[in-house]
TORKOL-922676 format. One record per residue (C-alpha): residue number from 1; x, y, z. Coordinates in steps of 0.2 Angstrom, whole numbers. Layout:
BEGIN
{k=NUM	x=X	y=Y	z=Z}
...
END
This chain:
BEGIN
{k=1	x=283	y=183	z=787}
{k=2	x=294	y=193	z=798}
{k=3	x=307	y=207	z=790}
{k=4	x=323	y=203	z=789}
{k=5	x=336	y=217	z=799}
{k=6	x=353	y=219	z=795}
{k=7	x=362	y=223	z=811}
{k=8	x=374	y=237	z=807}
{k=9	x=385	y=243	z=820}
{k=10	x=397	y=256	z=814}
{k=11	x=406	y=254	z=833}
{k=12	x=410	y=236	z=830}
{k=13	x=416	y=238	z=814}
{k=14	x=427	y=253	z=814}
{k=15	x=435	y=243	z=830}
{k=16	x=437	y=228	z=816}
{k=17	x=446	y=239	z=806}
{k=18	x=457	y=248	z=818}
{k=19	x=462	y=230	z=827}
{k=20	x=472	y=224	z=812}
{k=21	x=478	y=243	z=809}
{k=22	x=483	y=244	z=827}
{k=23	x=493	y=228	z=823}
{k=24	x=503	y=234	z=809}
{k=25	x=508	y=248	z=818}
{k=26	x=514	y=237	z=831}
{k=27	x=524	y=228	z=821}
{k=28	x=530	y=243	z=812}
{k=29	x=536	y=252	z=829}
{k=30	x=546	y=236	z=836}
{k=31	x=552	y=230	z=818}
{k=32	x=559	y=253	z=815}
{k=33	x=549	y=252	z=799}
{k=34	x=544	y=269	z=793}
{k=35	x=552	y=279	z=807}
{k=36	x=558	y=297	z=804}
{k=37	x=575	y=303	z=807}
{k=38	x=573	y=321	z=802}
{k=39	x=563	y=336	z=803}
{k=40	x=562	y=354	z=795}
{k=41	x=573	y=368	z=804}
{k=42	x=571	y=385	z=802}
{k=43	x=591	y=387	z=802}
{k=44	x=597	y=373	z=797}
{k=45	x=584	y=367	z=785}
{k=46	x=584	y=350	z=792}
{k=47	x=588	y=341	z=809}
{k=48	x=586	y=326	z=815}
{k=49	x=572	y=323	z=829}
{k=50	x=578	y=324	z=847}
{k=51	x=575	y=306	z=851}
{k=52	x=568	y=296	z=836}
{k=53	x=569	y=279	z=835}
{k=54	x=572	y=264	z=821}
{k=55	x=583	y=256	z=808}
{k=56	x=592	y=259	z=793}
{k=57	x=591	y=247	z=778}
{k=58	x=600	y=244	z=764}
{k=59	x=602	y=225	z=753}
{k=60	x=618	y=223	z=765}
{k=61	x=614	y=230	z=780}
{k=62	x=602	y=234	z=793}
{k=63	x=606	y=246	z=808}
{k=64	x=596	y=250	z=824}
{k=65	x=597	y=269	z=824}
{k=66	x=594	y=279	z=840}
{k=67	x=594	y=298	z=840}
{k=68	x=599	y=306	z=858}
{k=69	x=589	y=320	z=866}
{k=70	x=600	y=335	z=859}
{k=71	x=595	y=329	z=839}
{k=72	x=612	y=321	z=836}
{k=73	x=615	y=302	z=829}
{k=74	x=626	y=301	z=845}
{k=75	x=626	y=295	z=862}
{k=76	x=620	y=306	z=875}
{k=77	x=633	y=321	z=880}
{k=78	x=630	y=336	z=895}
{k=79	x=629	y=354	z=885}
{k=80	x=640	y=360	z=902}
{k=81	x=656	y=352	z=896}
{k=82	x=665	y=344	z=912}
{k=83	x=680	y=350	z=919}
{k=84	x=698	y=341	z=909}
{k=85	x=692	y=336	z=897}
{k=86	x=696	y=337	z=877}
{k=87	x=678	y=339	z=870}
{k=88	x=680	y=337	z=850}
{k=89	x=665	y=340	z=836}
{k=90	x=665	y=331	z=820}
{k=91	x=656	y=343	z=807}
{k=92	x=648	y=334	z=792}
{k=93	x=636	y=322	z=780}
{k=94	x=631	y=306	z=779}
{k=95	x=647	y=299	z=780}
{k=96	x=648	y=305	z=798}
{k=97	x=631	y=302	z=803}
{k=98	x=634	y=283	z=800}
{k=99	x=618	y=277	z=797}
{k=100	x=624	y=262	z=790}
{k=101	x=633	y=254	z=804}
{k=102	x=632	y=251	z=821}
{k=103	x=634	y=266	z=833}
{k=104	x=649	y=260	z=843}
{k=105	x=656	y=254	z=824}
{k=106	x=653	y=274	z=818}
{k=107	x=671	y=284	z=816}
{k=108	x=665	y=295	z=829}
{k=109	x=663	y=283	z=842}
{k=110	x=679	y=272	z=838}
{k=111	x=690	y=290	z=838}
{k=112	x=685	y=293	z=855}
{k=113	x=689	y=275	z=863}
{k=114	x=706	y=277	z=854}
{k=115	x=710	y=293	z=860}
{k=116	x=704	y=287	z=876}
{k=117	x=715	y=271	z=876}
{k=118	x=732	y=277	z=874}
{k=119	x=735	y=287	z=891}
{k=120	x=746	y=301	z=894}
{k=121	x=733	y=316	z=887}
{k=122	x=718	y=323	z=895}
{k=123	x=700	y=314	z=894}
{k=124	x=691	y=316	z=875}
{k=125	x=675	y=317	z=871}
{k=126	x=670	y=315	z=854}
{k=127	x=652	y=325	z=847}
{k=128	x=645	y=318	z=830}
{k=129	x=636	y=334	z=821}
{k=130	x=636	y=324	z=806}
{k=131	x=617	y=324	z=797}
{k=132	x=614	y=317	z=781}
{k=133	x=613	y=330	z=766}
{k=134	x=623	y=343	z=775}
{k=135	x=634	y=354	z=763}
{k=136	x=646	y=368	z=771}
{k=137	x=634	y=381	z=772}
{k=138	x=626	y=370	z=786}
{k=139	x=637	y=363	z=793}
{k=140	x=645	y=381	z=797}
{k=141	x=629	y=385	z=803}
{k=142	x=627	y=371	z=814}
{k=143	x=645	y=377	z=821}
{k=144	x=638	y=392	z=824}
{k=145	x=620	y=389	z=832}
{k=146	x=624	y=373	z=842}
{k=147	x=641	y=369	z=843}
{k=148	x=646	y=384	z=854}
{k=149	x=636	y=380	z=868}
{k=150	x=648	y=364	z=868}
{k=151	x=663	y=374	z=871}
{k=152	x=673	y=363	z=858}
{k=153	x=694	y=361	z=859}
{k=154	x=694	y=354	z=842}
{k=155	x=683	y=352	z=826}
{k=156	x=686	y=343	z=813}
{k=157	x=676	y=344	z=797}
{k=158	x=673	y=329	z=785}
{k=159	x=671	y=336	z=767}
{k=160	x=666	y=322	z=756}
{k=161	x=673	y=327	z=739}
{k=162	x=659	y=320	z=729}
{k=163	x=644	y=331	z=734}
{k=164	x=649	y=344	z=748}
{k=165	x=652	y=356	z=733}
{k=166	x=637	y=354	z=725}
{k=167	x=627	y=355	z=742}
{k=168	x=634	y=373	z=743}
{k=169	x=626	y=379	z=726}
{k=170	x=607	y=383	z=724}
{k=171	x=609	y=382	z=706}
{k=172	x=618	y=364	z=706}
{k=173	x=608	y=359	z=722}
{k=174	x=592	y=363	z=715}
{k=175	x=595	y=350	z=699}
{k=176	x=593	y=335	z=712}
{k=177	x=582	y=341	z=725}
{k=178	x=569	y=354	z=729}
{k=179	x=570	y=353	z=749}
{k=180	x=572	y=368	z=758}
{k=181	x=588	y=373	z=762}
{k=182	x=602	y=388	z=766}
{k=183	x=614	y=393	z=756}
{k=184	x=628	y=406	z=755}
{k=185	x=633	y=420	z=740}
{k=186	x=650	y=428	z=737}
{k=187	x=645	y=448	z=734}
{k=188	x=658	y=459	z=724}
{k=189	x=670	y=461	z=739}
{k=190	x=671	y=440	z=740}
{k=191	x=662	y=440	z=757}
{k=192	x=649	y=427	z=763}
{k=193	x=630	y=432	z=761}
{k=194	x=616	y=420	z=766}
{k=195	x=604	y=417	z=754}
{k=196	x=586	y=418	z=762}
{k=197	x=575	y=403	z=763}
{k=198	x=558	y=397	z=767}
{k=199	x=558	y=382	z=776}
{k=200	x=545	y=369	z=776}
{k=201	x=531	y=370	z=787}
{k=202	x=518	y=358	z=792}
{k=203	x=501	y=362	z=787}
{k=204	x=490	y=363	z=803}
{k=205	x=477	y=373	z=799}
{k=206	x=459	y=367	z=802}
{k=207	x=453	y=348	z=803}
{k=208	x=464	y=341	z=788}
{k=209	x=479	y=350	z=796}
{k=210	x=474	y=344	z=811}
{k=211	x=470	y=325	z=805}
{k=212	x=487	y=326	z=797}
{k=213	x=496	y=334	z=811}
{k=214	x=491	y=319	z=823}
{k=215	x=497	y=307	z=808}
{k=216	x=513	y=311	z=808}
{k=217	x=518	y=304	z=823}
{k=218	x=512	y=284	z=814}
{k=219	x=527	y=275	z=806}
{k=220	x=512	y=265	z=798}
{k=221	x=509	y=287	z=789}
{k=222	x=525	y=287	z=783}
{k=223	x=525	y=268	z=774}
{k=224	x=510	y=276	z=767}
{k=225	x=516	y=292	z=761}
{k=226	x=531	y=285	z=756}
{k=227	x=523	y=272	z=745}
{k=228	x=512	y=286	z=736}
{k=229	x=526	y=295	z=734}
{k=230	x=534	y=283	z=723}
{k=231	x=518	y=282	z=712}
{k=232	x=516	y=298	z=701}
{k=233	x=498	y=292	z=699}
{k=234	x=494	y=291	z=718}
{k=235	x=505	y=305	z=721}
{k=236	x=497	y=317	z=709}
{k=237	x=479	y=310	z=715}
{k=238	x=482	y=313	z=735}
{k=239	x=492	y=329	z=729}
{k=240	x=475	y=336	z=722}
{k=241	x=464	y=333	z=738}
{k=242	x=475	y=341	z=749}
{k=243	x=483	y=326	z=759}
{k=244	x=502	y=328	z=750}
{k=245	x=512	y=342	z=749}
{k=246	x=519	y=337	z=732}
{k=247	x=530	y=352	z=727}
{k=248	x=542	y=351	z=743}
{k=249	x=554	y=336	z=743}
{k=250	x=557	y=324	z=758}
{k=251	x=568	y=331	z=769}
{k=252	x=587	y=329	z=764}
{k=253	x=592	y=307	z=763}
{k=254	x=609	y=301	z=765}
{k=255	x=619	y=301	z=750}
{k=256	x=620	y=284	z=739}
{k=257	x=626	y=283	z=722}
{k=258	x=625	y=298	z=715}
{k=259	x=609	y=308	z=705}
{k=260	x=607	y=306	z=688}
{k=261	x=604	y=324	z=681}
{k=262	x=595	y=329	z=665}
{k=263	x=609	y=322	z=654}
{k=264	x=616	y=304	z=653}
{k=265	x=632	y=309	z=665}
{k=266	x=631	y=306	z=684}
{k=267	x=629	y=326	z=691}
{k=268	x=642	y=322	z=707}
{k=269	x=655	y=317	z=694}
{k=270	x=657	y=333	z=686}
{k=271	x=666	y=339	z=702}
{k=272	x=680	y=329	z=694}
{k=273	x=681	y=338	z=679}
{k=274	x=696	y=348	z=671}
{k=275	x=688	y=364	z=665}
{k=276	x=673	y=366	z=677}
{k=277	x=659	y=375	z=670}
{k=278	x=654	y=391	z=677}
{k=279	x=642	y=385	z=689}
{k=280	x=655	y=373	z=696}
{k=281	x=667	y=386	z=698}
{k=282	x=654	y=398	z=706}
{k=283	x=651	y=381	z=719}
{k=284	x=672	y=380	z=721}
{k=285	x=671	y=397	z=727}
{k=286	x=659	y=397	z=739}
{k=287	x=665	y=383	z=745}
{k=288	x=683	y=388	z=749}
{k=289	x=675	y=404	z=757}
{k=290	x=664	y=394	z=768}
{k=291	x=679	y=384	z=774}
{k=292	x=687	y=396	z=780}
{k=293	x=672	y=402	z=789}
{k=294	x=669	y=385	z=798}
{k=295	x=690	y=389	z=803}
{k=296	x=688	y=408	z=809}
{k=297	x=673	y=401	z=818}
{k=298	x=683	y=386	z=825}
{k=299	x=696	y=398	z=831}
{k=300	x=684	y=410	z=838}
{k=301	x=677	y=399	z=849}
{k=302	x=698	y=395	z=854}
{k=303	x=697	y=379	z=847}
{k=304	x=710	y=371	z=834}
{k=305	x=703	y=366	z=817}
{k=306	x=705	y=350	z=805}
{k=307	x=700	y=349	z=788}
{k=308	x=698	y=328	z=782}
{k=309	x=694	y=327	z=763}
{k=310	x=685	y=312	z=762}
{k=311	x=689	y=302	z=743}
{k=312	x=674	y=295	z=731}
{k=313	x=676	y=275	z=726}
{k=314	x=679	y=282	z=709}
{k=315	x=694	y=287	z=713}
{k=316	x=704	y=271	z=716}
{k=317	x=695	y=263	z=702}
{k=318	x=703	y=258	z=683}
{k=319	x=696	y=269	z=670}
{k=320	x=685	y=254	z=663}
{k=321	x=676	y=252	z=680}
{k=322	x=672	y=272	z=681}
{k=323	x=666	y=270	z=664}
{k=324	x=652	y=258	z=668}
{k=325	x=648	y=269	z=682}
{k=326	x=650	y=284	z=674}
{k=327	x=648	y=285	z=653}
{k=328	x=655	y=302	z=650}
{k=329	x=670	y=299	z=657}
{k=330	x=686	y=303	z=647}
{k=331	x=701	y=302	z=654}
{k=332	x=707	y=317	z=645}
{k=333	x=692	y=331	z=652}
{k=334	x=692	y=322	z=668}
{k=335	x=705	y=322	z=683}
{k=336	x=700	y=311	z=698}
{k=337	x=715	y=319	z=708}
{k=338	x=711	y=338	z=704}
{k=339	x=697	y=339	z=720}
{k=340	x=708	y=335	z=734}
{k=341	x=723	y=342	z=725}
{k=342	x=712	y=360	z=728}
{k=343	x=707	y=357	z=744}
{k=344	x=726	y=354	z=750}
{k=345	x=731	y=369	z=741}
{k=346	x=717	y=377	z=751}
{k=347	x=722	y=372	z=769}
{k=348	x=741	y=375	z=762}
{k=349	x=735	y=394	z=758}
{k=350	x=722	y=398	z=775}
{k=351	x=735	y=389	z=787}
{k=352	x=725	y=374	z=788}
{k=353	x=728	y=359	z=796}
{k=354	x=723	y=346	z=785}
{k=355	x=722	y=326	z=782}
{k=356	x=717	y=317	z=764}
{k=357	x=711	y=300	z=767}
{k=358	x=714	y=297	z=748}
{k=359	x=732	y=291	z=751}
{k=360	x=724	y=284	z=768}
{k=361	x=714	y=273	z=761}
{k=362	x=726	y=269	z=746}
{k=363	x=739	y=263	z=758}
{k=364	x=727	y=252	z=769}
{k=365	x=722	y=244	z=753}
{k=366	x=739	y=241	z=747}
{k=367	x=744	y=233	z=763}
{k=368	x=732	y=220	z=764}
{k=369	x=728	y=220	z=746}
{k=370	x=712	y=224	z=747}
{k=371	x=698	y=228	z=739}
{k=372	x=687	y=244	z=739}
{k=373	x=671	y=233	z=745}
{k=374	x=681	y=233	z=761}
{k=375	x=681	y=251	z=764}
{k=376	x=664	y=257	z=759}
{k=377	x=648	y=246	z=756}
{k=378	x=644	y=239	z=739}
{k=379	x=626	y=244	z=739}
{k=380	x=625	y=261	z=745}
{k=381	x=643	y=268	z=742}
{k=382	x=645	y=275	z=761}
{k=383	x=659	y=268	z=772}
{k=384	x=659	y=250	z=778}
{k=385	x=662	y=246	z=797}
{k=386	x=682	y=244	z=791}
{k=387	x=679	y=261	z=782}
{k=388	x=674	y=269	z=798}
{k=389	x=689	y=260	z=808}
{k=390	x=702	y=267	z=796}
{k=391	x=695	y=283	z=798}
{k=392	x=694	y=283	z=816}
{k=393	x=715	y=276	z=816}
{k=394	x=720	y=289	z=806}
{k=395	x=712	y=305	z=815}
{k=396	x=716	y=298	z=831}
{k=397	x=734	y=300	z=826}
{k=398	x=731	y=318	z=819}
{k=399	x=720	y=326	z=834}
{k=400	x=732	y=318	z=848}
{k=401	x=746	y=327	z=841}
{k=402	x=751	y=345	z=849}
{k=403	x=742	y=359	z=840}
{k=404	x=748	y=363	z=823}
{k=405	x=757	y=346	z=822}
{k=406	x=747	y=340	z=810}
{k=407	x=751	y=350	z=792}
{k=408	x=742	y=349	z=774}
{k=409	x=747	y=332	z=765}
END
């Protein structure tokens, strides 16, 4: 009786495991599933990748995202800035990098058209620095590294109250997130000192390095690493053989509802507190002295300078509403008012020009009675495609007024 031979053909059946594979990567690559936005910088501590590509989703929305060649959620804009024209960057977080609606529908995007459709003053053009995470510190530095090349007539800086202050402290920062980043010290005299960092670099070294290296360029990798990322088991076991860096965090998300820190109360909300503590306080001052620095930077490259303090929802809510968002909450220890109440105070002292979009957004409410759903999304707290065109409106009318028109509200 003749021997039976198994046929085994690692060829033909590496190829049926990599048809499939290939598929799903497919899919993935037309579908924007797992693509990556952001990228380590030695600087900045993140940026997005020149030229990435794929969407944004959240329970009530979905949003195509393209990233243009210079690392900007933008269109694409000449680094030689043509001649008569009124070239304006917008410095901040998630809330002006818009991931969560259409480009065109983006703040940014809507300012230009407006300041472009009214006649009578010169040509804009409107440049979205805005990256998710960003505090201060980065954005100052973004200021300074990239946006002089730009030759800017005007900045404007969007602060959003909830976490721009907690951005700029290591000590608050590093409650909620472990991802490289740089920050700023106040030394005795009250002058800014950066804070050295390390940022992250990708592991190349040998095959693994190599193998891993050539990986990160597969949405289908990032699905993966995602996925055992939200495992402890699976993270601590791919940790252990050397395929997950599990000690650095992913690079810097766009904000949501905010983080919940070691104790039952949010960790953003304490910004709203009476007596801050002395970390707080320590953040407040930083702060202010980064602000300033954004502005002496502004008007060293001759270019005018707009603060816009952008409110939390928490602030036009009733104190039983805050209460199920926020337990600790106690009308007498917190004052929802006192953040923006500073910053005016601020821009009144450093000969600021400076817009709050509290009473902005209080008064687009009252006129239509609205409700807060229609300025920013219910699912993931940022601005709603409204929220972006009441921003738009109202900076339109401050930056096409004369220089220095526009005072502290």
């Amino acid at each position: 009786m003749p021997r039976m031979r198994w046929g085994f053909k690692p060829a033909a059946v590496l190829l049926g495991a990599m048809i499939p594979l290939v598929g799903l990567e497919g899919y993935f690559r037309i579908r924007g599933i797992g693509a990556g936005f952001y990228e380590p910088d030695p600087v900045l501590g993140a940026r997005h990748i020149p030229n990435a590509r794929g969407r944004w989703r959240q329970a009530c929305f979905d949003v195509p995202i393209r990233i243009n060649s210079h690392g900007f959620r933008d269109v694409e804009h000449l680094l030689e800035k043509p001649p008569g024209i009124q070239r304006i960057i917008v410095l901040g977080d998630s809330i002006a990098e818009a991931l969560q609606v259409p480009l065109e529908g983006s703040f940014p995007r809507r300012l230009e058209t407006l300041l472009n459709g009214g006649g009578g003053g010169p040509p804009a053009e409107v440049l979205n620095f805005g990256v998710s995470g960003y505090g201060t510190a980065q954005e100052y530095l973004s200021l300074k590294t990239r946006g002089a090349q730009y030759r800017p007539d005007a900045v404007v800086l969007v602060f959003t109250i909830l976490n721009d202050v907690r951005n700029n402290s290591p000590a608050l920062e590093g409650k909620v997130s472990s991802y490289p980043r740089p920050y700023f010290r106040l030394n005795p005299a009250g002058h800014l000192v950066a804070i050295p960092f390390e940022p992250i670099k990708p592991d190349t070294a040998g095959l693994l390095g190599k193998v891993k290296t050539a990986l990160r360029h597969l949405n289908l990798y990032h699905v993966l690493v995602a996925t055992v990322r939200a495992q402890p088991s699976l993270r601590s076991f791919f940790a252990g053989v050397g395929l997950l860096r599990d000690n650095a965090a992913s690079p810097p998300a766009p904000e949501g509802a905010p983080t919940r820190a070691t104790d039952p109360a949010y960790l953003d909300y304490e910004i709203y507190r009476r007596e801050p503590d002395p970390e707080w306080r320590e953040a407040w001052r930083t702060t202010e002295a980064l602000l300033r620095a954004v502005r002496d930077e502004a008007r060293r490259l001759g270019a005018r300078f707009l603060l816009v303090a952008v409110p939390g929802a928490a602030e036009f809510a009733g104190h039983e509403e805050i209460s199920k968002w926020f337990p600790a909450y106690m009308p007498s220890e917190y004052d929802l008012g006192a953040p923006r109440e500073r910053l005016r105070r601020l821009a009144e002292e450093a000969r600021m020009e400076y817009i709050s979009l509290y009473e902005v957004f209080a008064e687009d409410l009252r006129s239509r009675r609205g409700t807060l759903t229609d300025l920013f999304w219910w699912c993931d707290g940022h601005l709603s495609p409204h929220g972006h065109e009441v921003v738009a409106r109202s900076l339109a009318q401050h930056v096409g007024r004369p220089r220095g028109a526009a005072t502290a509200r």
